[in-house]
Each structure stands twice: as structure tokens, then as C-alpha cells.
N, C-alpha and C positions, 0 to 999 in steps of 0.2 A: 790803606792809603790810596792805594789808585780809586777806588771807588769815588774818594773824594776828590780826585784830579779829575776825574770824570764828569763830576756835578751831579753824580748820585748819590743821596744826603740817605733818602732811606735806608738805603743795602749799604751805607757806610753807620748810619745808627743800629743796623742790626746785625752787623760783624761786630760794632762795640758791646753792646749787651750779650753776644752770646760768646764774646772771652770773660764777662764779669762773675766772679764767684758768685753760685748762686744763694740765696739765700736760707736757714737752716729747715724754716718754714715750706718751702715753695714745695706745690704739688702737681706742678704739671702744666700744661697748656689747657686752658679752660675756653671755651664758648660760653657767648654772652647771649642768656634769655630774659624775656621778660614774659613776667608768668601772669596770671590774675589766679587767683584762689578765691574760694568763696570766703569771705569773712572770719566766719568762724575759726575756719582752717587756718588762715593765716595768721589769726591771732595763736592760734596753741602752734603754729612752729614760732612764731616770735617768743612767745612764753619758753617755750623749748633750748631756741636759741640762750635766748637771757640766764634759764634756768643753768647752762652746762658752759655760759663762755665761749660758745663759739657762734658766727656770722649765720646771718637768715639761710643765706645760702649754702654754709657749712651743712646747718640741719637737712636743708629742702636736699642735698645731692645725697646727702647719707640715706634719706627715706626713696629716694628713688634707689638709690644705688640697691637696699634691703629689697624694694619690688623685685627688681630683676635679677635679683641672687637667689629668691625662693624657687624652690624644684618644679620645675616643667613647665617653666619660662624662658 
């Protein structure tokens, strides 16, 4: 409340959001990229995507996430 007797609307919107339950889903705090892939490639993580139900970017963080879980990385 004081936030917003202040006239700070942002840090008064993001004291609101971080009392709100979160939701069952949510995985964290994400950074926002914008990738290019060759073609190909991004057709078979779309295909990938489509095939399993989960977002482009679900696939694309999971196959990075496997790059740098493999050993003596």
C-alpha cells in the first residue's frame, strides 16, 4: 500500500504478483531469447514440440539443458 501512496505502480504491481499463489505449472524465472536456427533444425524441434505437447521453447531449453548436463562440460 504505501508503494502506491508513493506513485510507484511498478513495485506496487510486483509486491501484488509475488503474494499471488503461484501457479501449478510455473517453473521459474525465465530470460527472454530470440534464437534463429537453421531451418531444418527448427522444423524437427517444432515437430518435437508437437510430437510430446509441450512449447518450442519447452523442447529448445530441455536440449540445451541435455548439452550442458553431458560430462566434461
Amino acid at each position: 500500500m504505501a508503494a502506491l501512496e508513493r506513485g510507484d505502480i511498478e513495485t506496487a504491481n510486483e509486491l501484488e504478483m509475488a503474494q499471488r499463489a503461484r501457479r501449478s505449472d510455473w517453473q521459474g524465472r525465465r530470460k527472454e531469447f530470440r534464437t534463429r536456427l537453421p531451418e531444418e533444425l527448427a522444423e524437427r524441434v517444432l515437430d518435437l514440440a508437437g510430437a510430446t505437447g509441450q512449447s518450442y521453447s519447452e523442447v529448445l531449453a530441455l536440449i540445451v539443458h541435455d548439452f550442458f548436463s553431458r560430462k566434461g562440460r
